[in-house]
N, C-alpha and C positions, 0 to 999 in steps of 0.2 A: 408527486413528491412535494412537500413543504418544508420549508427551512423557516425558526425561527428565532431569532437571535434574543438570547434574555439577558446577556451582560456581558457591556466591553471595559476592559483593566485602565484605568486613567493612568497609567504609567509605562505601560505598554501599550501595542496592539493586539494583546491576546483578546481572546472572548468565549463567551460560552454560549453554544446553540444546541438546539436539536432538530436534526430531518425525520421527518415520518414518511416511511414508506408504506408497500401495502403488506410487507411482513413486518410492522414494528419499529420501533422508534430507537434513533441511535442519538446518543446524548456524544456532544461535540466539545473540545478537540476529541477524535479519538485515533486508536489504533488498529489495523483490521488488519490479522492475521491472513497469512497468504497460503491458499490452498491451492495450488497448481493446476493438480489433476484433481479434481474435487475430493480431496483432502489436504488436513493440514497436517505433512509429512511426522508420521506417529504419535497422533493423538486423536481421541476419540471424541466424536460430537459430542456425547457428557461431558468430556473433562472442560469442552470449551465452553460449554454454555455455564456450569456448575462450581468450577474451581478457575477459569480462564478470567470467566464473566465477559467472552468475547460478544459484541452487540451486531456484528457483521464480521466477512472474510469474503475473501478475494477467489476467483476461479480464472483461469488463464484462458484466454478464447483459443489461441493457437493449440497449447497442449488438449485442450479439450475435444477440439474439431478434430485431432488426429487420433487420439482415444479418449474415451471409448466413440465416439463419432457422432455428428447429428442424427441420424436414425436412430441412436439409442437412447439418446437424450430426448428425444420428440416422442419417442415410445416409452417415455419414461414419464413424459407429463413435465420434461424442465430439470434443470439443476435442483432445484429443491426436493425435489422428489426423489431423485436420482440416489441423492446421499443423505437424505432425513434430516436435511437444515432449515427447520420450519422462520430463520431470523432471515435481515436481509443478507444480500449477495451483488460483489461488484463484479465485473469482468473485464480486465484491461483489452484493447482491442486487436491484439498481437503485436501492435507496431516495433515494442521494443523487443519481443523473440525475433521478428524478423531485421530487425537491426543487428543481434546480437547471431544472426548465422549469413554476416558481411560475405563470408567468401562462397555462401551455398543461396545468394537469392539473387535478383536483378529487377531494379524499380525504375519505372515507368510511371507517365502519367497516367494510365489505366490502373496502375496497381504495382503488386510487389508480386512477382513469382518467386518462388523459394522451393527447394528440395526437403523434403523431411528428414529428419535425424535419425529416422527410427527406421528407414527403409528406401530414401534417398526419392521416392516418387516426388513429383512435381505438381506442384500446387501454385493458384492463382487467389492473390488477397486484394480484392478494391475493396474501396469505401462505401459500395452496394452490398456487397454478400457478405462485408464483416458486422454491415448492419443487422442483415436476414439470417447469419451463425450467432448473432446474439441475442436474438429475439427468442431463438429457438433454444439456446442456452436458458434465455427465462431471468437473467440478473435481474433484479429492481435500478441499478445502476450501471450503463454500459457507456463503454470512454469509444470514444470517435476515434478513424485510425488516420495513424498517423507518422510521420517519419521519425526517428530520433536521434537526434544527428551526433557524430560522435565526436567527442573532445579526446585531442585538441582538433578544431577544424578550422580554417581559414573563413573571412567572411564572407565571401562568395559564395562558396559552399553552404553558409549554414544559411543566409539568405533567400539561395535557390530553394534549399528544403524546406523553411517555414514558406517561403511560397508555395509551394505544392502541397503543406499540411494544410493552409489556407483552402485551397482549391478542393483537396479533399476533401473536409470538413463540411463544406456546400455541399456536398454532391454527400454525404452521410446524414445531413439534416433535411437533404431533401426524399431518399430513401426510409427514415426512419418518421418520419413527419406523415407522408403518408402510406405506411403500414402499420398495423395493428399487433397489440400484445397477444398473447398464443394461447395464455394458461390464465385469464380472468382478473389478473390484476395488474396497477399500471407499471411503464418503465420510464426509465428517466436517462438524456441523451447528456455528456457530460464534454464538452469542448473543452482541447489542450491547449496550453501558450506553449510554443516551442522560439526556439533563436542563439538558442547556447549561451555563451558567455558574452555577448553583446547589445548591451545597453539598448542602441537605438533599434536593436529586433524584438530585441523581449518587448522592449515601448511599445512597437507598432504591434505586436502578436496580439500582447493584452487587449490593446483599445480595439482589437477585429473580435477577437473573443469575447469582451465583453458585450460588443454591440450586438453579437447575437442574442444576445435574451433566453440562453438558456436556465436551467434552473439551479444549475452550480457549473463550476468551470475545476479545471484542474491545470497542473504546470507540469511540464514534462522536461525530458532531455536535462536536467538535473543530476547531481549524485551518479555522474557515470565515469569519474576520474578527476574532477576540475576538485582545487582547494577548496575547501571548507569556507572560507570566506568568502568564495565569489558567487557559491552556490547562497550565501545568505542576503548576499548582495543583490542580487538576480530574483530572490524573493521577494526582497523588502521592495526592490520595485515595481514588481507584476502586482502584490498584495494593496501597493496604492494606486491600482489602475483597474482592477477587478473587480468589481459592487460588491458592498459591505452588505448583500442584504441577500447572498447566495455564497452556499459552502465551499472555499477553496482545499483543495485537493492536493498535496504535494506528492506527487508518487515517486517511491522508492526508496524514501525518506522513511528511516535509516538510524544511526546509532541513536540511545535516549540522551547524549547531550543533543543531537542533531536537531535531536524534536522537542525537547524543550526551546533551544534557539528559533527555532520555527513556530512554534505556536506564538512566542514573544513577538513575530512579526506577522501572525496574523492570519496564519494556515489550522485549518481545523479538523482535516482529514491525511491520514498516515497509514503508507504499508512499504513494508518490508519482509523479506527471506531472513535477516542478519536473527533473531532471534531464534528461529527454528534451525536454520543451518548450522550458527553457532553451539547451538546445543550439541549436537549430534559429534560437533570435535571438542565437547569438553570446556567450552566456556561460557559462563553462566556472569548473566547481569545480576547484581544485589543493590542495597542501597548503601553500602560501606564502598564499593568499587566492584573492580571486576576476578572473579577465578578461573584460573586454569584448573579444572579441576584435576586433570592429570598428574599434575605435578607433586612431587614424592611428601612436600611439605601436609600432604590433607590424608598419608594415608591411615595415621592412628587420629584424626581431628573427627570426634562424633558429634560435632556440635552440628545443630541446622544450616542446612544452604543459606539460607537467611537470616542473621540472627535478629534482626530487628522485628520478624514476625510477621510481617503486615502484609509481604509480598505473595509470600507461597504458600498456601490457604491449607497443605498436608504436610505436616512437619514429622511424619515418622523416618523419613529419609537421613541420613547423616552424609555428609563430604565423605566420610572415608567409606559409606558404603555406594555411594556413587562411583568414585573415584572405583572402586572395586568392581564394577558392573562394565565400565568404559574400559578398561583394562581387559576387561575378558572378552570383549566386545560382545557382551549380552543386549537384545533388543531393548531390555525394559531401561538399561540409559538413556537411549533417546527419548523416549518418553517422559522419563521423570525430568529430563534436562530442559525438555521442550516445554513442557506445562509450565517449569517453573519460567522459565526466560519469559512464554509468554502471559504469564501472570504478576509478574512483573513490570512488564511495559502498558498493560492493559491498567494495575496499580498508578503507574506513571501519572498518566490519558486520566485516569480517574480525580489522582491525587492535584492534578493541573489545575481544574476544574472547581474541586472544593479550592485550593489557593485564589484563582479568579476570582471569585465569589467573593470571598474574605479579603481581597485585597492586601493578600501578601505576597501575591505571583514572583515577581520581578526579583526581592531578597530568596525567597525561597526557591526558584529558578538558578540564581546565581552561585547558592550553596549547595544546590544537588550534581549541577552540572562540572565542578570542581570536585563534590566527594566522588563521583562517577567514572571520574576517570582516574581513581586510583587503583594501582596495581594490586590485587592481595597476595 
């Protein structure tokens, strides 16, 4: 993987890069849809590549390792294969699924055992085999595992756990360092800064993270209940402790003000669910603000989702036939809902980019993230 940085905002810390993988080149800040179980919940690889213009998405190691399984994925020749995504492909490295099933796992320094959701068997995750389940997944970019500790947590706590995602993180670079890609082209190992909402953790996480010399880094334990402020606080300071000259990663980052505020400080890779999910219950991002699209005000409104145009690249759709479709609880809502949310935030990632460039980031940041959160 190569990262190369072609313009930073003299007014911010935004910037514009691109990574080249060995499936293709993702122009930087971006957004990368999240595909769980190797898809992204009601939308088709056309609509992503074609109307999306998504440049990468995300595949979950956990949901993946449980289904469809490594033997089929290995007999499949990789995720790419699996689901005909010939672009790149990230894979988070389960830590936050098995964060998020607290009362069905038990972590060690050997690892995390956990029960599955799907049939309560018992499974073992270290930072060896989550290495060898994602080589075999095939990503071009695979996250180190890791703990993700939860807020609110006391500093003891979140201390002990970034020491042990420390400790992890060795013993994952030392697994994947010397093992080899499966499917002929290369992968790239991505270290997390974890320490919650305290300062002198996140300090020391970053400067261990960075010292390793990987080829990008990401920031975890973020956007999991703490305010809005402290998660940009917590940013802005990993962001100036992280080489300017490798892609940072904010994961699970989250609303388009969230990610404009974050790219301003200097993060150039985003994923989130809030786009897809949100669709599926009827609320659609635009660039006027936000719709419920359920609500009884859109049921004679045949105007476009969008009226500004720029967002939703198929404009035969009207709010009140949407609105129509979510109410009968017809499949083809979520779809339409989901293209568009996510063609929208990929417009965003896009729109950032040309602003950078032109050096009007910062006003124009200021005015989207105010029109964006108004209610329609």
């Amino acid at each position: 993987m190569k990262f190369t940085l072609h313009h930073s905002d003299p007014q911010s810390k935004a910037r514009v890069g691109s990574i080249e993988t060995g499936h293709g080149t993702i122009e930087t800040p971006i957004f990368m849809p999240v595909g769980t179980a190797a898809t992204v919940k009601a939308v088709h690889q056309r609509e992503l590549k074609d109307d999306i213009k998504a440049q990468i998405i995300l595949g979950n190691t956990y949901h993946l390792y449980l289904r469809p399984g490594l033997d089929v994925l290995k007999g499949a020749g990789g995720l790419h294969k699996f689901n005909g995504w010939d672009r790149p492909i990230l894979t988070d490295s389960g830590g936050y699924q098995v964060f998020s099933l607290s009362a069905q796992r038990k972590l060690a320094e050997e690892g995390a055992t956990f029960k599955s959701h799907i049939d309560g068997s018992k499974h073992l995750f270290t930072p060896e085999n989550v290495m060898d389940t994602q080589r075999i997944i095939g990503a071009d970019i695979i996250m180190a595992f890791d703990e993700c500790a939860p807020y609110p947590c006391d500093h003891t706590y979140a201390k002990k756990s970034m020491e042990m995602t420390h400790r992890w993180l060795d013993r994952c670079i030392d697994r994947f360092d010397s093992t080899d890609p499966l499917y002929g082209y290369s992968q790239t190992l991505f270290p997390i800064v974890q320490g919650s909402t305290y300062k002198d953790l996140r300090t020391k996480s970053a400067e261990f993270i960075a010292s390793k010399g990987r080829e990008g880094n990401a920031i975890g334990g973020l956007s999991v209940g703490e305010p809005a402020e402290e998660m940009y606080e917590m940013t802005e300071l990993v962001c100036g402790i992280l080489p300017t000259d490798k892609p940072r990663y904010l994961m699970g980052v989250g609303t388009p003000m969230n990610i404009l505020e974050s790219i301003a400080l200097g993060i150039d890779m985003f994923d989130c669910v809030m786009p897809t999910r949100n669709a599926r219950h009827g609320l659609l991002f635009t660039q006027n603000g936000i719709i419920n699209i359920k609500n009884e005000k859109w049921k004679n409104d045949f105007s476009v989702l969008d009226e500004n145009g720029t967002a939703f690249v198929d404009h035969q759709y009207s709010k009140a036939y949407l609105r129509h479709l979510l109410i009968c609880n017809e499949y083809l809502a979520a779809q339409i809902a989901s293209v568009h949310n996510l063609s929208f935030y990929l417009w965003l990632v896009g729109e950032a980019r040309k602003q950078i460039l032109a050096g009007t980031f910062v006003d124009w940041k200021n005015k989207m993230v105010k029109q964006m959160a108004v209610r329609l």
